[in-house]
mmCIF entry with sequence, helices, sheets and N, C-alpha, C, O atoms, coordinates in Angstrom:
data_MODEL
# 
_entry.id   MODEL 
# 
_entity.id                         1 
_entity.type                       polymer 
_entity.pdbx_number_of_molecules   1 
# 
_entity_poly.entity_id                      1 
_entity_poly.type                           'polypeptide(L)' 
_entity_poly.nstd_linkage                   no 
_entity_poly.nstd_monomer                   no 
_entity_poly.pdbx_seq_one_letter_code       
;(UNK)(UNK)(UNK)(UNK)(UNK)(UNK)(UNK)(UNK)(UNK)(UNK)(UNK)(UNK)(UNK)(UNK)(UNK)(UNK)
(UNK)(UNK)(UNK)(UNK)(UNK)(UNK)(UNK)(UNK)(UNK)(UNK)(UNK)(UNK)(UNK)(UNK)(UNK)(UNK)
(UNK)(UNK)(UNK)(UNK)(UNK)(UNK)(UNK)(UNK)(UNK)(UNK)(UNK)(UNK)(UNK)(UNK)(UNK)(UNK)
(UNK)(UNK)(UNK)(UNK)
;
_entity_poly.pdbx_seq_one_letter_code_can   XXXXXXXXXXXXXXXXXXXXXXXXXXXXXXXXXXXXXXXXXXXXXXXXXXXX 
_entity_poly.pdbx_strand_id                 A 
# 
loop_
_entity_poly_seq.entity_id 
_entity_poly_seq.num 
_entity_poly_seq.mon_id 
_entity_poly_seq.hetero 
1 1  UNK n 
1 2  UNK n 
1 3  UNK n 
1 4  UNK n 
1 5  UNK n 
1 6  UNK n 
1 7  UNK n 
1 8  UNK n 
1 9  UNK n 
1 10 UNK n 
1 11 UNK n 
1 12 UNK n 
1 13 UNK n 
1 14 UNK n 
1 15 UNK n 
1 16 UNK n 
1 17 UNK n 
1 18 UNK n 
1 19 UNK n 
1 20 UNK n 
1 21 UNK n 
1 22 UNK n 
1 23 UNK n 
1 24 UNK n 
1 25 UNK n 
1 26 UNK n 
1 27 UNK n 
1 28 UNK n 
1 29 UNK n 
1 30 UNK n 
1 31 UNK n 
1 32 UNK n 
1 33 UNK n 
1 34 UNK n 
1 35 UNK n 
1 36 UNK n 
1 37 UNK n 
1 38 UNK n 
1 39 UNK n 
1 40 UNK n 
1 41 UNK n 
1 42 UNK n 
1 43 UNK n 
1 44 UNK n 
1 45 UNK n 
1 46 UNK n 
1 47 UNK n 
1 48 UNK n 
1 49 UNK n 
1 50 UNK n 
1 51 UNK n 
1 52 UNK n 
# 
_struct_asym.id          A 
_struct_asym.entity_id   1 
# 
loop_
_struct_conf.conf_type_id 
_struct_conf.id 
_struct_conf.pdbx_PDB_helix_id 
_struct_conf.beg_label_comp_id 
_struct_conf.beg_label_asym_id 
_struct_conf.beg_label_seq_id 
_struct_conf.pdbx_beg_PDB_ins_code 
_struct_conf.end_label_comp_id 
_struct_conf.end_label_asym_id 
_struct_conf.end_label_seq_id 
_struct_conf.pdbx_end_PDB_ins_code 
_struct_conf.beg_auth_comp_id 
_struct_conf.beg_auth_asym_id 
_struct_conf.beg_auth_seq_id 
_struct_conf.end_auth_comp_id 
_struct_conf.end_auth_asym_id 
_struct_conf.end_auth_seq_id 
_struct_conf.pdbx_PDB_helix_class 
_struct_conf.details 
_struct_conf.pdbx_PDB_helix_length 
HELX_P HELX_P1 AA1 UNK A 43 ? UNK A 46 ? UNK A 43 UNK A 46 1 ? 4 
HELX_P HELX_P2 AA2 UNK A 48 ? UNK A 51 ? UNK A 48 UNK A 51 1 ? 4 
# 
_struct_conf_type.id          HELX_P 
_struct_conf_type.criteria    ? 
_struct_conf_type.reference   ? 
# 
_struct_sheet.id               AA1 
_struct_sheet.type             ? 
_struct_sheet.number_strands   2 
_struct_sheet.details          ? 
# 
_struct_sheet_order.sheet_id     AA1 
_struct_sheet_order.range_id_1   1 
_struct_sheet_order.range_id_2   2 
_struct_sheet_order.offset       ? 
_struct_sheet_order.sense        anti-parallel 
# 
loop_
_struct_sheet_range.sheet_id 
_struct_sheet_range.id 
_struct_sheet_range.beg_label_comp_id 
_struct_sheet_range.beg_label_asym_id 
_struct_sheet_range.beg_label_seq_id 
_struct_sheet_range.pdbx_beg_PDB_ins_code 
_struct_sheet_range.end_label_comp_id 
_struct_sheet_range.end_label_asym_id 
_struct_sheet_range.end_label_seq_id 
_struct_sheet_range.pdbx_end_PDB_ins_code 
_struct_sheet_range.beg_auth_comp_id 
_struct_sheet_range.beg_auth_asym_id 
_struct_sheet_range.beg_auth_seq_id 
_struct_sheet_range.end_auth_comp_id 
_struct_sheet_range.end_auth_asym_id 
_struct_sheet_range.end_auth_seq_id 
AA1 1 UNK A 22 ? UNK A 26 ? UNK A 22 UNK A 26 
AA1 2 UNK A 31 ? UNK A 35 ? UNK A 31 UNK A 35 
# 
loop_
_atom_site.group_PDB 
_atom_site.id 
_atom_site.type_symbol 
_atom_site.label_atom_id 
_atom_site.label_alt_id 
_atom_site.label_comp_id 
_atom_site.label_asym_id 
_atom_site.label_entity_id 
_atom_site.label_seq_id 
_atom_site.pdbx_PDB_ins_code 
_atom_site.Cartn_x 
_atom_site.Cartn_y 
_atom_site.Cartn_z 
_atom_site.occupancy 
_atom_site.B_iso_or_equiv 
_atom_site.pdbx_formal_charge 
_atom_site.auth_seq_id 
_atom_site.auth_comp_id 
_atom_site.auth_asym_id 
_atom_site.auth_atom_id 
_atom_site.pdbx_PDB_model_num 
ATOM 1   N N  . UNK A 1 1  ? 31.189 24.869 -35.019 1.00 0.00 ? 1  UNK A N  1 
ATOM 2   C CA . UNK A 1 1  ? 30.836 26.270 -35.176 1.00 0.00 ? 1  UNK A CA 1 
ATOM 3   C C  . UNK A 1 1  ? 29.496 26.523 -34.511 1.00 0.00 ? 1  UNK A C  1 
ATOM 4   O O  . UNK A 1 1  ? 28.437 25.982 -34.831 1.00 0.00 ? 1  UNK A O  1 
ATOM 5   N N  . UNK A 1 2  ? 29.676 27.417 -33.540 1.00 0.00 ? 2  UNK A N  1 
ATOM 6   C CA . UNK A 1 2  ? 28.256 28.099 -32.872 1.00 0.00 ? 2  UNK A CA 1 
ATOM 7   C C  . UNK A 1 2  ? 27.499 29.505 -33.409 1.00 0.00 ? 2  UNK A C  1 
ATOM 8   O O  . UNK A 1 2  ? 28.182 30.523 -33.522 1.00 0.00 ? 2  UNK A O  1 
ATOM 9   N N  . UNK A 1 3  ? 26.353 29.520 -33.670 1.00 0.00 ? 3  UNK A N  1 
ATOM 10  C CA . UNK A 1 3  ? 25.792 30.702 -33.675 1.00 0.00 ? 3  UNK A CA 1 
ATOM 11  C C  . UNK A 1 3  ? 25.665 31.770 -32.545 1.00 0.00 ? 3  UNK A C  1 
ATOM 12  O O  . UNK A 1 3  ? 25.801 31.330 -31.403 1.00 0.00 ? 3  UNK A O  1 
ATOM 13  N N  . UNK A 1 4  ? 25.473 32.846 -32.656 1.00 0.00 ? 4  UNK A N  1 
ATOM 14  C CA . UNK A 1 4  ? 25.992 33.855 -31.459 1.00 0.00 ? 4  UNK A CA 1 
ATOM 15  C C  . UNK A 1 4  ? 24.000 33.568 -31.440 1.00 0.00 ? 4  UNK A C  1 
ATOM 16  O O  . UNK A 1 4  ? 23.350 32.904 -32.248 1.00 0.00 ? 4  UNK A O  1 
ATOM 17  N N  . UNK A 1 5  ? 23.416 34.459 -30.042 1.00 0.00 ? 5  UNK A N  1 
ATOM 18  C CA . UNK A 1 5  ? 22.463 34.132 -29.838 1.00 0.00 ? 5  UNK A CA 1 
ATOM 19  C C  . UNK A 1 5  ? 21.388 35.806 -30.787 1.00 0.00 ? 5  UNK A C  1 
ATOM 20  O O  . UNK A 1 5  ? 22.158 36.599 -31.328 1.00 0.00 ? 5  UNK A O  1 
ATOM 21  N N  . UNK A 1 6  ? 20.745 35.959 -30.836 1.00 0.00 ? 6  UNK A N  1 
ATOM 22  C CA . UNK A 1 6  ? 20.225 36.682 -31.689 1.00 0.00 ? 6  UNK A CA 1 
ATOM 23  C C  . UNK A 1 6  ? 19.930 37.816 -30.632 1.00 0.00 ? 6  UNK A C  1 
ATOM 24  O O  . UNK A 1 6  ? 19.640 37.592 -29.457 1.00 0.00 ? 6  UNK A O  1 
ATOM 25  N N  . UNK A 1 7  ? 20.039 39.018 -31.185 1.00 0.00 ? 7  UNK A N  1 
ATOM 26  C CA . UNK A 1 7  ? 19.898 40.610 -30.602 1.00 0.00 ? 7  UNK A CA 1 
ATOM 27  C C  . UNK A 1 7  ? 18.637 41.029 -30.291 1.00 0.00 ? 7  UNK A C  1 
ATOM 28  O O  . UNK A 1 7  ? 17.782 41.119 -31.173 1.00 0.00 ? 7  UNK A O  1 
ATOM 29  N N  . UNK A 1 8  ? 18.354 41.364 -28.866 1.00 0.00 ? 8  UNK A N  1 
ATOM 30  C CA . UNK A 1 8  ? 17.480 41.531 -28.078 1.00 0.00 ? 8  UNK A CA 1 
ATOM 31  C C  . UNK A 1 8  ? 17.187 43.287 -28.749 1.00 0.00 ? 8  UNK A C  1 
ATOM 32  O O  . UNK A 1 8  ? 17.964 44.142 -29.175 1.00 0.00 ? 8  UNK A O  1 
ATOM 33  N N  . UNK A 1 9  ? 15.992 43.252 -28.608 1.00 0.00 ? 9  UNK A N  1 
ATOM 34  C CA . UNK A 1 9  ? 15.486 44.622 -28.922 1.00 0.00 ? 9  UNK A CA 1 
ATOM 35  C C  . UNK A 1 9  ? 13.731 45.118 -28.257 1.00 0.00 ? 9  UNK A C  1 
ATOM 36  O O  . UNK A 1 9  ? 12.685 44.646 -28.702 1.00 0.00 ? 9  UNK A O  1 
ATOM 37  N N  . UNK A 1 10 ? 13.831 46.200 -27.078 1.00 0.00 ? 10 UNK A N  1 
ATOM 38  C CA . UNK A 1 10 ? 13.126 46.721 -26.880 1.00 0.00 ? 10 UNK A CA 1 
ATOM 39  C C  . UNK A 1 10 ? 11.641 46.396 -28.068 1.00 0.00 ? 10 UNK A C  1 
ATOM 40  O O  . UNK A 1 10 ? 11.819 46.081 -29.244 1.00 0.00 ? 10 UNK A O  1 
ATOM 41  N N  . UNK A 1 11 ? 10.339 46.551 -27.473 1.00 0.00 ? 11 UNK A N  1 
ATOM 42  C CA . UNK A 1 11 ? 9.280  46.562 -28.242 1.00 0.00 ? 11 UNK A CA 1 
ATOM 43  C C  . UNK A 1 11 ? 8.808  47.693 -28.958 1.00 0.00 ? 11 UNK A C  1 
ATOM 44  O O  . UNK A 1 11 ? 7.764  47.756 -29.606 1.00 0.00 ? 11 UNK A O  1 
ATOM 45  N N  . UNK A 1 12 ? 9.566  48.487 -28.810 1.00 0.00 ? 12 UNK A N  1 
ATOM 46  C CA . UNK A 1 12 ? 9.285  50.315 -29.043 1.00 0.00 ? 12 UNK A CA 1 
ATOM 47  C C  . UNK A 1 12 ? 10.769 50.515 -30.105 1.00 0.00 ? 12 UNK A C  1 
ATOM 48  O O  . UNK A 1 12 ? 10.789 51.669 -30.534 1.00 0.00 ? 12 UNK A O  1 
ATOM 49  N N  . UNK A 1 13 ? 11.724 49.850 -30.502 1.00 0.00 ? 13 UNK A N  1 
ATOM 50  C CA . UNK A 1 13 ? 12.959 49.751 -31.396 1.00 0.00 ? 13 UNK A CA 1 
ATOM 51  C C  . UNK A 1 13 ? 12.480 50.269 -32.614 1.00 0.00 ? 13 UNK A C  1 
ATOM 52  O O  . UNK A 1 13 ? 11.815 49.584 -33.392 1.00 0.00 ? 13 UNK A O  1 
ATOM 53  N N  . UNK A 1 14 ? 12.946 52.069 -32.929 1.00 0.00 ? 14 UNK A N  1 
ATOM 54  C CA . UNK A 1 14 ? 12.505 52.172 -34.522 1.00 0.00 ? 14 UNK A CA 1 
ATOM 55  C C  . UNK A 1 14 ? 13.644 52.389 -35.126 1.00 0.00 ? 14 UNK A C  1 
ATOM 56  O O  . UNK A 1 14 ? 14.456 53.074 -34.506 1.00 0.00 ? 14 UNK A O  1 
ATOM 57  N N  . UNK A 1 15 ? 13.915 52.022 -36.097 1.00 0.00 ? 15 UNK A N  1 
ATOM 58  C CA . UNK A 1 15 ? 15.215 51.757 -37.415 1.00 0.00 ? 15 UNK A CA 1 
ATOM 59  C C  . UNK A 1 15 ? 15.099 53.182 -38.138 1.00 0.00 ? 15 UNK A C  1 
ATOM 60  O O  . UNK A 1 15 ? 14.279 53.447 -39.018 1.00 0.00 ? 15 UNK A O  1 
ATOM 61  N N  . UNK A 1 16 ? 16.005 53.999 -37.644 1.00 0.00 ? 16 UNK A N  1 
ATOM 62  C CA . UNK A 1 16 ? 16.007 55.811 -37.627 1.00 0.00 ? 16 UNK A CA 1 
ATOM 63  C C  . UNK A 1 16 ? 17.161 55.301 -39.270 1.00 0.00 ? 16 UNK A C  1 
ATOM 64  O O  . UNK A 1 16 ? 17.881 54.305 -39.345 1.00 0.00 ? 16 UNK A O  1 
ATOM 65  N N  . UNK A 1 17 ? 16.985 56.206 -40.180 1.00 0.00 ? 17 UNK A N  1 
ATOM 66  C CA . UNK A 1 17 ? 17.702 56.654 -41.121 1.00 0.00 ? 17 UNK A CA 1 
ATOM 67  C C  . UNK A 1 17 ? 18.116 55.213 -42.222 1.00 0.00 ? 17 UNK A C  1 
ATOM 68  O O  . UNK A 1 17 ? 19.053 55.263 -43.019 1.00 0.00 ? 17 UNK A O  1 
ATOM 69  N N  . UNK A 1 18 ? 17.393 54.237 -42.087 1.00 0.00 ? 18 UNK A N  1 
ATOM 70  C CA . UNK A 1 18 ? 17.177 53.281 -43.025 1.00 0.00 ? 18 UNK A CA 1 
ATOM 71  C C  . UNK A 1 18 ? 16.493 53.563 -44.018 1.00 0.00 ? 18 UNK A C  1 
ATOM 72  O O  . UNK A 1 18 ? 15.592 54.395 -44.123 1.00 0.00 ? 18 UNK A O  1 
ATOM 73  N N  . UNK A 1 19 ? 17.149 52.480 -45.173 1.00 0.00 ? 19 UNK A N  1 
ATOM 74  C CA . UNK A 1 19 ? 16.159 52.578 -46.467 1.00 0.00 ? 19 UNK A CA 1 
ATOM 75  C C  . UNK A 1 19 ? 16.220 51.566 -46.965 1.00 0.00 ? 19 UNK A C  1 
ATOM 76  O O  . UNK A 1 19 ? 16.900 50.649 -46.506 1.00 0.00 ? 19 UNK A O  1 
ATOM 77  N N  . UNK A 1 20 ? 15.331 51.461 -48.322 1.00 0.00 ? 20 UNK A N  1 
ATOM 78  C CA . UNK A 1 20 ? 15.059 49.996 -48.975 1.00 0.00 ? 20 UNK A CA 1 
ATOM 79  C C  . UNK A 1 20 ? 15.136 49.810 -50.219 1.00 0.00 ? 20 UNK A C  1 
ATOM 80  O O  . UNK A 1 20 ? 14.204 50.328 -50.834 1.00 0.00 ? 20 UNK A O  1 
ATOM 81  N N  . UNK A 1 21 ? 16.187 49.052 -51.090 1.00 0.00 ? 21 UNK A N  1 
ATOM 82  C CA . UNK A 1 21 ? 16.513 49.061 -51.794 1.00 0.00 ? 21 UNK A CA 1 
ATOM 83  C C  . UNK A 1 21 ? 15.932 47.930 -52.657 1.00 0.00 ? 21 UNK A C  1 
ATOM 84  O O  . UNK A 1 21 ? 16.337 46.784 -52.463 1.00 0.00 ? 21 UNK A O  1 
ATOM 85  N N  . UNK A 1 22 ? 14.723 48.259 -53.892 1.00 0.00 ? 22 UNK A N  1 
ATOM 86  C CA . UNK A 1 22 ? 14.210 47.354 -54.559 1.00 0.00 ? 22 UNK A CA 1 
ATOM 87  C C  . UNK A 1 22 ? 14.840 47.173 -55.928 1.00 0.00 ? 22 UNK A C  1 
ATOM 88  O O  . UNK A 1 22 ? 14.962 48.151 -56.665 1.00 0.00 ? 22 UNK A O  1 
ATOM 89  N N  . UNK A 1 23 ? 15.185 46.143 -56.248 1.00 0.00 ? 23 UNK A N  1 
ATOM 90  C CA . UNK A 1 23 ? 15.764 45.318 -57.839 1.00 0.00 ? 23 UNK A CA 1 
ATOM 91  C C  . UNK A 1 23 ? 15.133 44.867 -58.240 1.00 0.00 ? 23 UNK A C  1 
ATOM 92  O O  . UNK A 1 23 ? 14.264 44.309 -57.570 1.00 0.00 ? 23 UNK A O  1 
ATOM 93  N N  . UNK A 1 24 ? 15.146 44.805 -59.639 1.00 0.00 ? 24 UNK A N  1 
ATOM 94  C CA . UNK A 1 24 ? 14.739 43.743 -60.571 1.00 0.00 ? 24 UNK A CA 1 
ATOM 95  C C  . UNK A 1 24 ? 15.340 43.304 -61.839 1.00 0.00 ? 24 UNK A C  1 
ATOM 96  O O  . UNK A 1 24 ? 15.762 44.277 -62.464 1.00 0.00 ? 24 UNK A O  1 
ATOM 97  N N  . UNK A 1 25 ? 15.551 42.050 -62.514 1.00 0.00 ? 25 UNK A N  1 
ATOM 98  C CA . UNK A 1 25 ? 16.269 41.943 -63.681 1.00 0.00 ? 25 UNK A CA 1 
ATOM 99  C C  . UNK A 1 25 ? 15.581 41.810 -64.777 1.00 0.00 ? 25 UNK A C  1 
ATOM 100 O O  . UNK A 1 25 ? 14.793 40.865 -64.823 1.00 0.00 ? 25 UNK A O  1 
ATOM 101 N N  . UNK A 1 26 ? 15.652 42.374 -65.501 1.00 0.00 ? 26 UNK A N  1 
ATOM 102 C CA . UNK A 1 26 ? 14.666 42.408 -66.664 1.00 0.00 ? 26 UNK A CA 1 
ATOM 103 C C  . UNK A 1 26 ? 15.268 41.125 -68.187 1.00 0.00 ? 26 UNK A C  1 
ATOM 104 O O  . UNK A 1 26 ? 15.614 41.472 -69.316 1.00 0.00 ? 26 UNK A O  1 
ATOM 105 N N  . UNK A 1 27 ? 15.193 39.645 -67.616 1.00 0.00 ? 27 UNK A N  1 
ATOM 106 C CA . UNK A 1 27 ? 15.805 38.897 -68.231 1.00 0.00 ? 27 UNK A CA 1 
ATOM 107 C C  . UNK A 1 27 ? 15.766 38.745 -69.743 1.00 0.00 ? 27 UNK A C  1 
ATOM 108 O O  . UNK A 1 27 ? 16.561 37.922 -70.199 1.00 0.00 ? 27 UNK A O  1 
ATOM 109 N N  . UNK A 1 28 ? 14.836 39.511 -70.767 1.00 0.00 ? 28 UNK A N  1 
ATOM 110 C CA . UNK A 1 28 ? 15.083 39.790 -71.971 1.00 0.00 ? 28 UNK A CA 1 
ATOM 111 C C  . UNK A 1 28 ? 16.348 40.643 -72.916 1.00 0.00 ? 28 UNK A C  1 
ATOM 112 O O  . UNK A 1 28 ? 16.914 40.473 -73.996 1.00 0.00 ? 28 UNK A O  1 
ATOM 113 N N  . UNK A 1 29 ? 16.389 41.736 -71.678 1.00 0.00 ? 29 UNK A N  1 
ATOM 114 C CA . UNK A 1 29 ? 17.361 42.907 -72.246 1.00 0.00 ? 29 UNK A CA 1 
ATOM 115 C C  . UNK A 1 29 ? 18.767 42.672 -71.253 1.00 0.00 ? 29 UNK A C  1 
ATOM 116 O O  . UNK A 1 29 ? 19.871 42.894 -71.753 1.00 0.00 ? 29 UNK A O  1 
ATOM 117 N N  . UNK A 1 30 ? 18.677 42.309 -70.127 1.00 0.00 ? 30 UNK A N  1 
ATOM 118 C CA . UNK A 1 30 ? 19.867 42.106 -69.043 1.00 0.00 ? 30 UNK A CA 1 
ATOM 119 C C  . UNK A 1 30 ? 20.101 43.230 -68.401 1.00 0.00 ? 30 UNK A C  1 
ATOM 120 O O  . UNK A 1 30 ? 21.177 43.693 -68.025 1.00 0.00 ? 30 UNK A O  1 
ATOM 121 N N  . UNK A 1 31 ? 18.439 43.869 -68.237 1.00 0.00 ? 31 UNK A N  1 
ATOM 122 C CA . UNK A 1 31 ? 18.872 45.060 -67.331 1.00 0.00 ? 31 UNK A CA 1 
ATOM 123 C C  . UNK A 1 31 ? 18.325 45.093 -66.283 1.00 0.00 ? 31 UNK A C  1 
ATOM 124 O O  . UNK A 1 31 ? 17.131 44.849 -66.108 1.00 0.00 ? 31 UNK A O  1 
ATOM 125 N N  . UNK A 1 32 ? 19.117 45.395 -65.453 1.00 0.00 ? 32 UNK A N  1 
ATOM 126 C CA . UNK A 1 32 ? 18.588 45.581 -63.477 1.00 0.00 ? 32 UNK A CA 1 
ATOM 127 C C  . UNK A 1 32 ? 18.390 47.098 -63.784 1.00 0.00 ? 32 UNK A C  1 
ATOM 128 O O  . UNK A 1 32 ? 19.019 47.928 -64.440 1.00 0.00 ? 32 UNK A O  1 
ATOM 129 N N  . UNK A 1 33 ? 16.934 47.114 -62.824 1.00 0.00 ? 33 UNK A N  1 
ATOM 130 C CA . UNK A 1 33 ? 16.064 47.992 -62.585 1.00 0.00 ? 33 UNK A CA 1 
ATOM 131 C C  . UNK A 1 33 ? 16.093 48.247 -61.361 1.00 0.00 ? 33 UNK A C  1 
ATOM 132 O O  . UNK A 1 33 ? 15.657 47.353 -60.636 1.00 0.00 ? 33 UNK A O  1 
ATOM 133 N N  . UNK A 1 34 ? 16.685 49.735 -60.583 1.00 0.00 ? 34 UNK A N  1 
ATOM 134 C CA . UNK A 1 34 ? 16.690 48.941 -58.709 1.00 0.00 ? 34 UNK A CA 1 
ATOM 135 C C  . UNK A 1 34 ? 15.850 50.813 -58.713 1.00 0.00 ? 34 UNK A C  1 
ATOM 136 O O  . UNK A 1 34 ? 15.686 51.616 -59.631 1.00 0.00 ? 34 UNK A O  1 
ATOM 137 N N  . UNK A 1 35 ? 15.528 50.864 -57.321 1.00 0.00 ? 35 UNK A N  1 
ATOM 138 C CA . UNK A 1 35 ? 15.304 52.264 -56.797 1.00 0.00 ? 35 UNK A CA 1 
ATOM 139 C C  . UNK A 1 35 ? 15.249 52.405 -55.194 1.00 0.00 ? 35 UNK A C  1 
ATOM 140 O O  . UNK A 1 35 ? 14.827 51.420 -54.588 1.00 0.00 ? 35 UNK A O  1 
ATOM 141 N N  . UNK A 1 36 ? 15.491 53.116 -54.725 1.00 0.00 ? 36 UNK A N  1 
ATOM 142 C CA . UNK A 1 36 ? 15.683 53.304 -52.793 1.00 0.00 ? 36 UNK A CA 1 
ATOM 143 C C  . UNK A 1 36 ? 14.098 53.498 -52.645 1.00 0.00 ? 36 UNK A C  1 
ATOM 144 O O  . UNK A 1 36 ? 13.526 53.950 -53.637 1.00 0.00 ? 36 UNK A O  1 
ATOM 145 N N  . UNK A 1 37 ? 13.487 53.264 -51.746 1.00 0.00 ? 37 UNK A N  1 
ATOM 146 C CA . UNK A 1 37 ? 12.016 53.668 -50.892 1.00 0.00 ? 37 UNK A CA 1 
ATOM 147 C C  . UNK A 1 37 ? 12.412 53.802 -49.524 1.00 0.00 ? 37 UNK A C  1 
ATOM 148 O O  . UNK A 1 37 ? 13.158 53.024 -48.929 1.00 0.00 ? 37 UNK A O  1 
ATOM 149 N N  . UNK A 1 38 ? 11.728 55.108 -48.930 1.00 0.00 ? 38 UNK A N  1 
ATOM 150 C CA . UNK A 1 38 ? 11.551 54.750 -47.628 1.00 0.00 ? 38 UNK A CA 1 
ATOM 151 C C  . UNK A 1 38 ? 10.594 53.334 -46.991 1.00 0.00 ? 38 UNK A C  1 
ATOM 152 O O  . UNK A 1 38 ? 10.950 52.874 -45.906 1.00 0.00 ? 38 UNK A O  1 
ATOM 153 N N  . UNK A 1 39 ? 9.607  52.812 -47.590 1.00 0.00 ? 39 UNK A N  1 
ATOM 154 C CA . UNK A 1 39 ? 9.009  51.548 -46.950 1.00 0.00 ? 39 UNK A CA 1 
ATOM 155 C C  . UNK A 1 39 ? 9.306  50.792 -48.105 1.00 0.00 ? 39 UNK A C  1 
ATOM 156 O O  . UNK A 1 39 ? 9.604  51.129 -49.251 1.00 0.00 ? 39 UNK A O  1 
ATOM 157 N N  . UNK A 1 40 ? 9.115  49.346 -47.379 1.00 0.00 ? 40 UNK A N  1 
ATOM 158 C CA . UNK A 1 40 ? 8.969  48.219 -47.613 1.00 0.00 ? 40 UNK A CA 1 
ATOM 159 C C  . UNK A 1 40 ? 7.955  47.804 -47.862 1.00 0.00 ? 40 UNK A C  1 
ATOM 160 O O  . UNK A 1 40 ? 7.445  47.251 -46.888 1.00 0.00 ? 40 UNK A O  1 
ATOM 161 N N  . UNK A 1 41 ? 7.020  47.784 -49.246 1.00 0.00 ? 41 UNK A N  1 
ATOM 162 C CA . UNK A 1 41 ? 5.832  47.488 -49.230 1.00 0.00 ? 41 UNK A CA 1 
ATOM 163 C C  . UNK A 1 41 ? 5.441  46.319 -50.700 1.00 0.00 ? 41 UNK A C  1 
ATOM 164 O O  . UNK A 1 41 ? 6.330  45.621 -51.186 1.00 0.00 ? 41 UNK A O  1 
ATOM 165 N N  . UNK A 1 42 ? 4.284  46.303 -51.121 1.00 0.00 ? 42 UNK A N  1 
ATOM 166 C CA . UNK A 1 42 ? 4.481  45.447 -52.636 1.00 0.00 ? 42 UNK A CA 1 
ATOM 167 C C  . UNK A 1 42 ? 3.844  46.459 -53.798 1.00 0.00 ? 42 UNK A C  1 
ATOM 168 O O  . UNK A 1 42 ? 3.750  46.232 -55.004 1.00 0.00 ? 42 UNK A O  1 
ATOM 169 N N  . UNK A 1 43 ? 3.310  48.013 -52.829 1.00 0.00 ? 43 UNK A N  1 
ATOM 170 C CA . UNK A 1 43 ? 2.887  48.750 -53.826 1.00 0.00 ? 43 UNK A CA 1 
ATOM 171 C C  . UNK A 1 43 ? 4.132  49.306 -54.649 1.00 0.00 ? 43 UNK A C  1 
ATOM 172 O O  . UNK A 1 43 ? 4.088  49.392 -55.876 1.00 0.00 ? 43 UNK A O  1 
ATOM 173 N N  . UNK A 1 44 ? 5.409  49.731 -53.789 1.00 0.00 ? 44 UNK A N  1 
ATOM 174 C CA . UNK A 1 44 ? 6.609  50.133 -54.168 1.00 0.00 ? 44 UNK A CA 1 
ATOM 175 C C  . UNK A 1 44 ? 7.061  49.324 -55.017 1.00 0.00 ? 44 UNK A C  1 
ATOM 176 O O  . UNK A 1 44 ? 7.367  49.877 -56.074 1.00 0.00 ? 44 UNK A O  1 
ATOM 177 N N  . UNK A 1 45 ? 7.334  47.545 -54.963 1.00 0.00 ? 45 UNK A N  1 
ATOM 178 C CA . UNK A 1 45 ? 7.821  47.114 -55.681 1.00 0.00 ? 45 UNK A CA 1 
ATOM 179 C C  . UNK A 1 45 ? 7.239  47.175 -57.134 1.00 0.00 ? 45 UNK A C  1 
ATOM 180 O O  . UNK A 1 45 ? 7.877  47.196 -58.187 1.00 0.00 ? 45 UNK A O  1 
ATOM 181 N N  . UNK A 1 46 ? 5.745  47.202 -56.933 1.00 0.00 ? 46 UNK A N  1 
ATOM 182 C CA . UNK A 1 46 ? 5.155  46.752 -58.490 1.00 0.00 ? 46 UNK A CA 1 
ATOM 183 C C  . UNK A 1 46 ? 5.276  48.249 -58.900 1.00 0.00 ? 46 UNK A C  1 
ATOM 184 O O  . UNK A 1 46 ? 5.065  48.224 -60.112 1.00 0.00 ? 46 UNK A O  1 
ATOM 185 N N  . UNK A 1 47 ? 5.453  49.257 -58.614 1.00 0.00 ? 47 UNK A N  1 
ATOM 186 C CA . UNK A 1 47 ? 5.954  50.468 -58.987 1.00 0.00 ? 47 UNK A CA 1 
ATOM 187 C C  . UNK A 1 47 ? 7.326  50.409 -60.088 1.00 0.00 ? 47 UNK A C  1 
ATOM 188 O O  . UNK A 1 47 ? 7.554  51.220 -60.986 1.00 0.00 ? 47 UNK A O  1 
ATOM 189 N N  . UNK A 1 48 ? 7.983  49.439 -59.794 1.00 0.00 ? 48 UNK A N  1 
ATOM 190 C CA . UNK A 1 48 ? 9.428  49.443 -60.196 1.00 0.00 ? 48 UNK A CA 1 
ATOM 191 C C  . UNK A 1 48 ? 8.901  48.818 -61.562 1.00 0.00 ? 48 UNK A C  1 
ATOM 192 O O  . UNK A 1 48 ? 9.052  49.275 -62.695 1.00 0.00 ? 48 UNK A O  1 
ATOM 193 N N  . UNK A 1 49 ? 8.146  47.481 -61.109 1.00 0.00 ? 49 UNK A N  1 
ATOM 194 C CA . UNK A 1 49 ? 8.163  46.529 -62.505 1.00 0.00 ? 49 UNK A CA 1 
ATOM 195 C C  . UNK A 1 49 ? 7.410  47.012 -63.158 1.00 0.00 ? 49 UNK A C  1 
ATOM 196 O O  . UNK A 1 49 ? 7.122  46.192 -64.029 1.00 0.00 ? 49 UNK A O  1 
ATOM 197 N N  . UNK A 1 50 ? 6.704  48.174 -63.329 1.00 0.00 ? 50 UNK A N  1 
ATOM 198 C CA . UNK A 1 50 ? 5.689  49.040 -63.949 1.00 0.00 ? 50 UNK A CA 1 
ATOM 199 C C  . UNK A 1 50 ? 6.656  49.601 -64.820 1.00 0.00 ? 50 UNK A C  1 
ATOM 200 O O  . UNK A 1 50 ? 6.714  49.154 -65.966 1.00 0.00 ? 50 UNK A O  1 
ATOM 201 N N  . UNK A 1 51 ? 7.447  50.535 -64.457 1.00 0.00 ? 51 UNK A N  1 
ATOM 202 C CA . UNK A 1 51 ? 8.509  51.278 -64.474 1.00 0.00 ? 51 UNK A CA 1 
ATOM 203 C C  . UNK A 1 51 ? 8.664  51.214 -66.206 1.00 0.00 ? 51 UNK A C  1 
ATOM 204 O O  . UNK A 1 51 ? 8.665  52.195 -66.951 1.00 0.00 ? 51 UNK A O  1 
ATOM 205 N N  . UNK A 1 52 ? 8.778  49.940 -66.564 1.00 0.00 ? 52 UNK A N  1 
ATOM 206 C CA . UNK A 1 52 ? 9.596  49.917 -67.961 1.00 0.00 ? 52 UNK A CA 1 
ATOM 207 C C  . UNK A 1 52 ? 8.675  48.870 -68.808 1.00 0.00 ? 52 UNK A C  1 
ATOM 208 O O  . UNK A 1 52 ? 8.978  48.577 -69.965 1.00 0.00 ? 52 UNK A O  1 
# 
């Protein structure tokens, strides 16, 4: 089995109409905590685990 070779992309390539989907499991109660962000950051995430 071969790997295909990996996708070439311009230096200027922006990712139009994406989003980011953060989880978390809250292993006491068994509840996933998720929410969409436009960025990818760690202020967003600790936003979530704040959350509850």
């Amino acid at each position: 089995m071969t790997f295909a070779a990996t996708e070439k992309r311009p230096h200027d390539y922006v990712r139009h109409g994406t989003t980011n989907l953060f989880a978390a499991l809250n292993v006491a109660t068994s509840e996933v905590l998720g929410e969409c962000k436009q960025n990818r950051n760690g202020a967003n995430f600790l936003a979530i685990l704040k959350r509850r």
